[in-house]
Backbone atoms as SQL, in Angstrom:
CREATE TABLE atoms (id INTEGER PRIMARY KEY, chain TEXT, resi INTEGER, resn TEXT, atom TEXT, x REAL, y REAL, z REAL);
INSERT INTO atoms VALUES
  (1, 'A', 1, 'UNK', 'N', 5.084, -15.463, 7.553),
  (2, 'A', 1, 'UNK', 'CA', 4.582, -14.466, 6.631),
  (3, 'A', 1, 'UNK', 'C', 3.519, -13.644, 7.350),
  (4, 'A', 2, 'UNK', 'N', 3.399, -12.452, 7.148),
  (5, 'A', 2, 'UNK', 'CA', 2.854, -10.965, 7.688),
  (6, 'A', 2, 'UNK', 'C', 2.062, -10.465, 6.612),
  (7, 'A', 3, 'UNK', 'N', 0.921, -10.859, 5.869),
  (8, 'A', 3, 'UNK', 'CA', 0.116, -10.219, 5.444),
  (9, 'A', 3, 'UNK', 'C', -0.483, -8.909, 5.569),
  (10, 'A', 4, 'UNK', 'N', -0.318, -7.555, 4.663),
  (11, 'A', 4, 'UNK', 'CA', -1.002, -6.905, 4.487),
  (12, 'A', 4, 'UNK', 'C', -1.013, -6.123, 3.451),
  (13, 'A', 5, 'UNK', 'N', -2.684, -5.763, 3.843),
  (14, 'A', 5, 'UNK', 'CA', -3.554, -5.150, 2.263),
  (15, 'A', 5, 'UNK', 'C', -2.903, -3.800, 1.958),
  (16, 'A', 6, 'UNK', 'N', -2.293, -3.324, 0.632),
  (17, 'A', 6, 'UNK', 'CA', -2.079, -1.752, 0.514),
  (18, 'A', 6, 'UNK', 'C', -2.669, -1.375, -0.465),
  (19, 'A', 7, 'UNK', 'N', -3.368, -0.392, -0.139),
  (20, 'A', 7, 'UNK', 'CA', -4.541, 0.203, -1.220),
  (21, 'A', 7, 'UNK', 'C', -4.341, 1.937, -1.410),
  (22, 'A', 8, 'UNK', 'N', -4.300, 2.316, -2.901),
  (23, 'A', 8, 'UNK', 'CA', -3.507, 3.753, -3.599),
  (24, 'A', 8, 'UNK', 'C', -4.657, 3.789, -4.057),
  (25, 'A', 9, 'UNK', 'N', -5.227, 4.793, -3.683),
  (26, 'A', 9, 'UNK', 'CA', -6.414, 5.878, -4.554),
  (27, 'A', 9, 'UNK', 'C', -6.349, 7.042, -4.686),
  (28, 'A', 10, 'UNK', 'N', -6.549, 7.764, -6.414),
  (29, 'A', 10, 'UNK', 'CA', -6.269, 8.840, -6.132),
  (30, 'A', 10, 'UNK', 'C', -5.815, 9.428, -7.651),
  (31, 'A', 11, 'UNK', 'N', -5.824, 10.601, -8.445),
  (32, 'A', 11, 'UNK', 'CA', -5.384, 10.971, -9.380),
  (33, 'A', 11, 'UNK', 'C', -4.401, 10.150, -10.068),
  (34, 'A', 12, 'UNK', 'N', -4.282, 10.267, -11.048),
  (35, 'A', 12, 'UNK', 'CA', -3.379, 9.808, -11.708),
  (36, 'A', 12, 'UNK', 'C', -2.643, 10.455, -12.064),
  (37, 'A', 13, 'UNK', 'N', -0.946, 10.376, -11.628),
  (38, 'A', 13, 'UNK', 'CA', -0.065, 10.993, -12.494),
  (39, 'A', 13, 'UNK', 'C', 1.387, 10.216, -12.224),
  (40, 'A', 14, 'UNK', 'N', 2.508, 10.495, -12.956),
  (41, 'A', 14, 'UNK', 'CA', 3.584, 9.771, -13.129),
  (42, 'A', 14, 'UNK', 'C', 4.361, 9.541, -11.665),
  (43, 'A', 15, 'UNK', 'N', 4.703, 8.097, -11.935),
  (44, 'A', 15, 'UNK', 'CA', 5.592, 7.588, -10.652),
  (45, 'A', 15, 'UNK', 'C', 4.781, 7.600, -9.458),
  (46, 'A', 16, 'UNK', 'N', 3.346, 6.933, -9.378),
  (47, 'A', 16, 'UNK', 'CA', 2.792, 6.349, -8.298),
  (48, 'A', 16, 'UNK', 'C', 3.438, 5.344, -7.685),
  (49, 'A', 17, 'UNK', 'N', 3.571, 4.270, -9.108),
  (50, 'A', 17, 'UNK', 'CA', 3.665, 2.937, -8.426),
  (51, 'A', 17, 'UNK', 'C', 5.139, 3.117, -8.140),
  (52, 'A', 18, 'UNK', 'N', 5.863, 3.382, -9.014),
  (53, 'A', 18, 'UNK', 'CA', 7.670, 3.701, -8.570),
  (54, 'A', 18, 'UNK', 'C', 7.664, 3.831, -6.964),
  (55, 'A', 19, 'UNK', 'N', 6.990, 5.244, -6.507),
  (56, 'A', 19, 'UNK', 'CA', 7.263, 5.804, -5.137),
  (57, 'A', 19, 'UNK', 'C', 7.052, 4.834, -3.924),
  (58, 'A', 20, 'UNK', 'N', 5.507, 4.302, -4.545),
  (59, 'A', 20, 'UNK', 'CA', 5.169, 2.986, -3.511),
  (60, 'A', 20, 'UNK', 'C', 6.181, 2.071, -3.238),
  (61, 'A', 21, 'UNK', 'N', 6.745, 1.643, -4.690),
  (62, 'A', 21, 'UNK', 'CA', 7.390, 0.412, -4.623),
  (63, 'A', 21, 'UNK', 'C', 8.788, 0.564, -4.196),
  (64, 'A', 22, 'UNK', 'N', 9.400, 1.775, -4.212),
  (65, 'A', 22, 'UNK', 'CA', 10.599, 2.133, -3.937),
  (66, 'A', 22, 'UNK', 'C', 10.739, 1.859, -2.189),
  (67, 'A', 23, 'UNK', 'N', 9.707, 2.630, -2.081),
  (68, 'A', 23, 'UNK', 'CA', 9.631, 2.673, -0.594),
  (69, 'A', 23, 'UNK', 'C', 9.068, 1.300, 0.309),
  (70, 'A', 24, 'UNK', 'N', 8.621, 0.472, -0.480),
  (71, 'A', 24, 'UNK', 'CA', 8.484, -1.117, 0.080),
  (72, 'A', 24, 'UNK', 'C', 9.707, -1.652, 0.054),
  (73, 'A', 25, 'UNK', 'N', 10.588, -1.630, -1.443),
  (74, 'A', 25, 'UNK', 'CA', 11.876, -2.358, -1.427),
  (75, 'A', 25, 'UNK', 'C', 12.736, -1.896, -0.619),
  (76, 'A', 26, 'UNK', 'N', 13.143, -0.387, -0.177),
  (77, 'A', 26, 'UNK', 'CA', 13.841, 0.477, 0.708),
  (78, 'A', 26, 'UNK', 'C', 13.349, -0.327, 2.312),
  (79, 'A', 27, 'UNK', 'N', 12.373, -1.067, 2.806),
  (80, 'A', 27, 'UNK', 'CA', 12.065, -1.238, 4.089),
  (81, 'A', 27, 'UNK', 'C', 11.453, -2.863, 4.208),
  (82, 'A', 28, 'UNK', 'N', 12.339, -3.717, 3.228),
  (83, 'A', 28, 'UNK', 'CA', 12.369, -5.201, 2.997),
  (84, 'A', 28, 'UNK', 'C', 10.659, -5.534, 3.078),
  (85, 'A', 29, 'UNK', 'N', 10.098, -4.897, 2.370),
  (86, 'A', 29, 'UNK', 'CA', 8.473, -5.366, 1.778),
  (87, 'A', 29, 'UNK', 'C', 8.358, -5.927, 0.935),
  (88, 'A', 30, 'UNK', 'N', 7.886, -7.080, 0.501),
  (89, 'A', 30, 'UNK', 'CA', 8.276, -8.547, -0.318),
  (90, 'A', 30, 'UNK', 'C', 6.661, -8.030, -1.115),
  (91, 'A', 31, 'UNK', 'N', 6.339, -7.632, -2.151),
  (92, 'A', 31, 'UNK', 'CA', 5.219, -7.902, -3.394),
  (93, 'A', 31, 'UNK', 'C', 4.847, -8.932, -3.757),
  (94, 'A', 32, 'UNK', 'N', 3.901, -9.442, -2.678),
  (95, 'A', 32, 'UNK', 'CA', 3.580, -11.059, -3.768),
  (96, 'A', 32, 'UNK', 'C', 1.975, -10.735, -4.502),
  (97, 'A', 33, 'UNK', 'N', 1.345, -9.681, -4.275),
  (98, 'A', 33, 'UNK', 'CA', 0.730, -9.737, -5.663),
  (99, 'A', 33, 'UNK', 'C', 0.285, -8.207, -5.573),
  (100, 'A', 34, 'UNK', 'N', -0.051, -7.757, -7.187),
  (101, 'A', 34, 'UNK', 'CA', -0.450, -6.778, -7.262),
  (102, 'A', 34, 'UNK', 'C', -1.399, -6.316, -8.169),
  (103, 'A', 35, 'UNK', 'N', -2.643, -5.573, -8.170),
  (104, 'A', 35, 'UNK', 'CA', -3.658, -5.263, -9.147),
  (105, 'A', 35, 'UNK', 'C', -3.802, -3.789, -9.620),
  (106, 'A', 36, 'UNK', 'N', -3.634, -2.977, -10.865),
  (107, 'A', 36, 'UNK', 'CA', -3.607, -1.728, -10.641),
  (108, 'A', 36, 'UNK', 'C', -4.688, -1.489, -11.472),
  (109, 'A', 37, 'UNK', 'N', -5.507, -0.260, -11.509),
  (110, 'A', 37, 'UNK', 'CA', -6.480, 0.480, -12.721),
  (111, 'A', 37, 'UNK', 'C', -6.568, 1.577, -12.756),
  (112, 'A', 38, 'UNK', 'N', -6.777, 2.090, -13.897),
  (113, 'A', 38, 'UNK', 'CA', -6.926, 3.515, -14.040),
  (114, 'A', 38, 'UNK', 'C', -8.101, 3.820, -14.723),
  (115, 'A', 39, 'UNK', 'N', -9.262, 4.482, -14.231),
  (116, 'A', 39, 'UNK', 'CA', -10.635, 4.551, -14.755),
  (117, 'A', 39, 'UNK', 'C', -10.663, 6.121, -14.938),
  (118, 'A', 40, 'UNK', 'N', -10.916, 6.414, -15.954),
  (119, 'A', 40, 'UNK', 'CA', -11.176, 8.026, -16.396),
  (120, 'A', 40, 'UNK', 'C', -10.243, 9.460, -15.661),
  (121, 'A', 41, 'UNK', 'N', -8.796, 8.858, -15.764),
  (122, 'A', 41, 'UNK', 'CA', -7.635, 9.746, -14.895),
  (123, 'A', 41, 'UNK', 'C', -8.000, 9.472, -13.397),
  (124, 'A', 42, 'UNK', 'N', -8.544, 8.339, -12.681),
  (125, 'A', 42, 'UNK', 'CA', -8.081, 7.638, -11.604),
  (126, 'A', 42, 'UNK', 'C', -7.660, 6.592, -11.148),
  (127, 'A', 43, 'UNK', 'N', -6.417, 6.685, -10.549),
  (128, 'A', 43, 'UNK', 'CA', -6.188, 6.146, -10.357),
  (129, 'A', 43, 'UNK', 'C', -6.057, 4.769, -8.988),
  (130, 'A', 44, 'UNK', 'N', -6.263, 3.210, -8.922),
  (131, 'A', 44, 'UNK', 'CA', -6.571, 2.809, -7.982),
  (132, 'A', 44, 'UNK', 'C', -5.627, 1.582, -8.015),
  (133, 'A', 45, 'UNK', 'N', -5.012, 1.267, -6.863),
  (134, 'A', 45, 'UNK', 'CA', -4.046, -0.372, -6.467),
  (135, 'A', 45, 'UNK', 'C', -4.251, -1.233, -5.667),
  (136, 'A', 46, 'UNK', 'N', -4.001, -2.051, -5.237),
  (137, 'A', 46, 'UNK', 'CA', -4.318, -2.722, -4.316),
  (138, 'A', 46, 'UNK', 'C', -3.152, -3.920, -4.492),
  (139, 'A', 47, 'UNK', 'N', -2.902, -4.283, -3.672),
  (140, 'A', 47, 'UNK', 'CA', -1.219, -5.083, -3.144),
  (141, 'A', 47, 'UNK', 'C', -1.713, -5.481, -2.024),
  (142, 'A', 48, 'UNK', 'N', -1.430, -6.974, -1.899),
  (143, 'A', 48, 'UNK', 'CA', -0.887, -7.689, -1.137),
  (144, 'A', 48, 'UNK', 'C', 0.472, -8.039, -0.892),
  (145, 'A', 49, 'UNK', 'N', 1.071, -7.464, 0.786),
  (146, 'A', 49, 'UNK', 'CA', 2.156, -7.546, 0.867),
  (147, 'A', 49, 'UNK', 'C', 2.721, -7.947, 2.208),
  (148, 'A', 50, 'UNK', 'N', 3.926, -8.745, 2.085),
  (149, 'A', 50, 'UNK', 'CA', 4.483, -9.382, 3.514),
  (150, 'A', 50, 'UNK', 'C', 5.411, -8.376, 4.156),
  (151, 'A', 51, 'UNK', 'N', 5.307, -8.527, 5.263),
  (152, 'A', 51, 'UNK', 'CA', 5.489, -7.400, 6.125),
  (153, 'A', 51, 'UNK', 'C', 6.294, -8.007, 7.013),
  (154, 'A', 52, 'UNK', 'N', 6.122, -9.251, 7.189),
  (155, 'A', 52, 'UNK', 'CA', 7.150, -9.915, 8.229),
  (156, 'A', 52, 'UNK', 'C', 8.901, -10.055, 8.249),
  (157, 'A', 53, 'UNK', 'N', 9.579, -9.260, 7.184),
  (158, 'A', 53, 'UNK', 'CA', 10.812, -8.418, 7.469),
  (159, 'A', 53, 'UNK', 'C', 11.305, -7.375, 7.124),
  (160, 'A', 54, 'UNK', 'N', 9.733, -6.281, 7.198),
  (161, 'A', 54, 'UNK', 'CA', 9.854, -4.944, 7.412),
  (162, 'A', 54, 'UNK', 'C', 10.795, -4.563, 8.738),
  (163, 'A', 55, 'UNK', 'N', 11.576, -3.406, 8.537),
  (164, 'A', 55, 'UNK', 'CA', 12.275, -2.995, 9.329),
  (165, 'A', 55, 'UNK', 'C', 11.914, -1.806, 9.618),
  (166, 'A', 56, 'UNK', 'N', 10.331, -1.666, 9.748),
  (167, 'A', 56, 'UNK', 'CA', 10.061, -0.632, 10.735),
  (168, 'A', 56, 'UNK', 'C', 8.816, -1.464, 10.962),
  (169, 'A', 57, 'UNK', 'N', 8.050, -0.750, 13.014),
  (170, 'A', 57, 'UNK', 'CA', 7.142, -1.034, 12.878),
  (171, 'A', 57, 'UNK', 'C', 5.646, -0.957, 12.429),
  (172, 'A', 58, 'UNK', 'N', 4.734, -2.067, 12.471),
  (173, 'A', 58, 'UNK', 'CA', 3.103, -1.518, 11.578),
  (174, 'A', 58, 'UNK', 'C', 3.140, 0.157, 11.597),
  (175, 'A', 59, 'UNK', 'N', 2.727, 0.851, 13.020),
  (176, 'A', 59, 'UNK', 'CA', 2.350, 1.902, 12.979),
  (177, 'A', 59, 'UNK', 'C', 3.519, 3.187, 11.750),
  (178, 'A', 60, 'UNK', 'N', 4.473, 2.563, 12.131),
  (179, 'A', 60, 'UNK', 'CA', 5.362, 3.692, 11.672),
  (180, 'A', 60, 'UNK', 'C', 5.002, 3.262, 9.958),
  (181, 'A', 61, 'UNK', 'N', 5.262, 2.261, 9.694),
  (182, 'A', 61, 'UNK', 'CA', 4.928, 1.756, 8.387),
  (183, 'A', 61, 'UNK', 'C', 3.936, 2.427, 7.673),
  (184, 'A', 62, 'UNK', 'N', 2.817, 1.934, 8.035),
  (185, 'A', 62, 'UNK', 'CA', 1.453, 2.635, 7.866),
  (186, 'A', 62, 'UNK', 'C', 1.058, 3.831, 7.516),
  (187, 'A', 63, 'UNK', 'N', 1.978, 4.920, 8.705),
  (188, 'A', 63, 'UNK', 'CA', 1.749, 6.322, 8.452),
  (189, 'A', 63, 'UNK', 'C', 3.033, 6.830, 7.204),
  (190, 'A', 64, 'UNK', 'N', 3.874, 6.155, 7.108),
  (191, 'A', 64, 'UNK', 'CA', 4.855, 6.628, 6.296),
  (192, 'A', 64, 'UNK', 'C', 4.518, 6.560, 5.428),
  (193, 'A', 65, 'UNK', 'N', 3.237, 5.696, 4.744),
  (194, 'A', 65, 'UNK', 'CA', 2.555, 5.403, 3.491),
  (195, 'A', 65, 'UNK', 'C', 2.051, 6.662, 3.268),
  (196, 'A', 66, 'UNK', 'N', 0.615, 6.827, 4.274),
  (197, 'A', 66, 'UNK', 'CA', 0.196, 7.727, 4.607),
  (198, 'A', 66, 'UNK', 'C', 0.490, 8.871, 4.264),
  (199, 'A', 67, 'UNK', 'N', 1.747, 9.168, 4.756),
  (200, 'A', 67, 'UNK', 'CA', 2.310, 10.757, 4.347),
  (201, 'A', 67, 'UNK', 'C', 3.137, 10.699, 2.802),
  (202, 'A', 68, 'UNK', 'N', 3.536, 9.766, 2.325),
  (203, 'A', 68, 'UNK', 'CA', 3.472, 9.553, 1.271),
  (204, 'A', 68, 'UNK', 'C', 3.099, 9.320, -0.267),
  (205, 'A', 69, 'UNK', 'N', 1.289, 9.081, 0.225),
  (206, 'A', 69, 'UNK', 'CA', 0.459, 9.622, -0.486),
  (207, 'A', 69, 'UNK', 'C', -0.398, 10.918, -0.420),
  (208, 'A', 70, 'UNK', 'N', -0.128, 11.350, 0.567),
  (209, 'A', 70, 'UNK', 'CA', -0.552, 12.961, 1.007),
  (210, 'A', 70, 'UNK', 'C', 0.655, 13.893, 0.197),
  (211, 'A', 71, 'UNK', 'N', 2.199, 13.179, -0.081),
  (212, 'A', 71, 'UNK', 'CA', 2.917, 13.878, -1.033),
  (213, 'A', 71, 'UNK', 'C', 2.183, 14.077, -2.642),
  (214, 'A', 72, 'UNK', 'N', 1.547, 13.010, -2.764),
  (215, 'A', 72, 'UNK', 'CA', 1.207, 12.576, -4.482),
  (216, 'A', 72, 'UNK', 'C', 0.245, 13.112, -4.762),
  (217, 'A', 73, 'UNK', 'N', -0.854, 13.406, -3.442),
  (218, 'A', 73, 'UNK', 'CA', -2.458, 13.642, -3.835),
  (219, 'A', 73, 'UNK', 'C', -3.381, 12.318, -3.866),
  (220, 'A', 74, 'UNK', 'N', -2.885, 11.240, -3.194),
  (221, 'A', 74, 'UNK', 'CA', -3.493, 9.721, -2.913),
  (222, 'A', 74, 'UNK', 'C', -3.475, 9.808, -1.783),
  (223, 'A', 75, 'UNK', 'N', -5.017, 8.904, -1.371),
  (224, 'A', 75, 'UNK', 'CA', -4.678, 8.343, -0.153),
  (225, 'A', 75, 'UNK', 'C', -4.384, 6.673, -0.379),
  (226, 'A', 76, 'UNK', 'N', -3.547, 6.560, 0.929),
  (227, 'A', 76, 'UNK', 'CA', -2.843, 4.774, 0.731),
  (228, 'A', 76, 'UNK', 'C', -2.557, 4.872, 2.077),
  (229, 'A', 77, 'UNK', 'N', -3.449, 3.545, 2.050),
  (230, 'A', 77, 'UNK', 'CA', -3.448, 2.843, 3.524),
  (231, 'A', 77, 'UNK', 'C', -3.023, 1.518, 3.693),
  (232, 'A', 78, 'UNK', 'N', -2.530, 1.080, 5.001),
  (233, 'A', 78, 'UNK', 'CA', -2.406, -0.434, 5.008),
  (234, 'A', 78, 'UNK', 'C', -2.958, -0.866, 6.176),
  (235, 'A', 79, 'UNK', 'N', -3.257, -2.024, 6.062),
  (236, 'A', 79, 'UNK', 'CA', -4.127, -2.662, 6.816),
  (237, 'A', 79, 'UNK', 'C', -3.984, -4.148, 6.834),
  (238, 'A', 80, 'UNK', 'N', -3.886, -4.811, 8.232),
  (239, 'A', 80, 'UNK', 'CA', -3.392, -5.854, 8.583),
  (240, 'A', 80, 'UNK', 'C', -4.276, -6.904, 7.867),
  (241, 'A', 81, 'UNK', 'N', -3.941, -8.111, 7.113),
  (242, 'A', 81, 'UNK', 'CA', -4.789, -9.322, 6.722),
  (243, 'A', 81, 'UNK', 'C', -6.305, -9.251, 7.361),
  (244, 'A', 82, 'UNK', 'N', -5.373, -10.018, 8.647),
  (245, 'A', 82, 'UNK', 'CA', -6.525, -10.636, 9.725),
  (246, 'A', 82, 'UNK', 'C', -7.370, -9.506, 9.892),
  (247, 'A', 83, 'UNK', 'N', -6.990, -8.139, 10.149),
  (248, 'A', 83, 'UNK', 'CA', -7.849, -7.378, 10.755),
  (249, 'A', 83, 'UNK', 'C', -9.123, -6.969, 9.584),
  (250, 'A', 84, 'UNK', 'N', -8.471, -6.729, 8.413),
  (251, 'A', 84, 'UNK', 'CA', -8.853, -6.506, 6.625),
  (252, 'A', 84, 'UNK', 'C', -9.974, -7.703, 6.747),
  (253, 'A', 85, 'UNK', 'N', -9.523, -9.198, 6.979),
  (254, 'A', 85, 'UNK', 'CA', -10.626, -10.247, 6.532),
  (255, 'A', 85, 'UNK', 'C', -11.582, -9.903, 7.596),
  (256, 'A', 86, 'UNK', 'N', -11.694, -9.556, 8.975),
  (257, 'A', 86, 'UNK', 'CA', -12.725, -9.248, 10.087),
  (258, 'A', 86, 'UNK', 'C', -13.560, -8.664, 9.553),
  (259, 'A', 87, 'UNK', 'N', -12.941, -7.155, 8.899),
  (260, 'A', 87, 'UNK', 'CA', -13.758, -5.990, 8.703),
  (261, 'A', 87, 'UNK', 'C', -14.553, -6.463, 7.494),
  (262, 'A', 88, 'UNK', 'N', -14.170, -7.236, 6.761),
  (263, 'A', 88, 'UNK', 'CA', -14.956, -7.617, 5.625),
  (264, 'A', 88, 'UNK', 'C', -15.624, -8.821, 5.915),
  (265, 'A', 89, 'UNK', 'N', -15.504, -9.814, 6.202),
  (266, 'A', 89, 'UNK', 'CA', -16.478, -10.786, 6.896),
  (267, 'A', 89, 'UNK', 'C', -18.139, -10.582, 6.867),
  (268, 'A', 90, 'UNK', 'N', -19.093, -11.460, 6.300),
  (269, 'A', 90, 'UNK', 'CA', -20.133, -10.844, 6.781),
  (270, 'A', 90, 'UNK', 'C', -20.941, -11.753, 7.631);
């Protein structure tokens, strides 16, 4: 298993989570958990997700998010476990 963090911030409007999730199931990204909120028309996610039989690699992965929430008006990033628990570590 391939842990990583995916985090959607950003306006709210219809078929966020669809687009995300379409495009995880489209590139064998397994959802084992997910948290969503919407605070005063924003919107925010955060997913934990296995990556270990994605069929593309991190980088390409990553930015495809990337430009994917640059379609919506979100930014959404992913970011490796290990590297995610470092940066937060205190």
């Amino acid at each position: 298993m391939k842990k990583t963090v995916v985090t959607v911030v950003g306006k709210d409007s219809v078929g966020i989570i669809a687009k995300v999730c379409t495009y995880l199931a489209n590139n064998s990204v397994n959802i084992l958990d997910i948290s969503q909120t919407i605070v005063d028309g924003f919107f925010n996610m955060m997913m934990i997700v296995d990556v270990a039989e994605c069929s593309k690699d991190f980088e390409t992965f990553s930015h495809e998010l990337e430009q994917i929430g640059e379609e919506m008006g979100c930014i959404i990033k992913a970011q490796r476990e290990d590297i995610f628990d470092s940066m937060h570590r205190i």
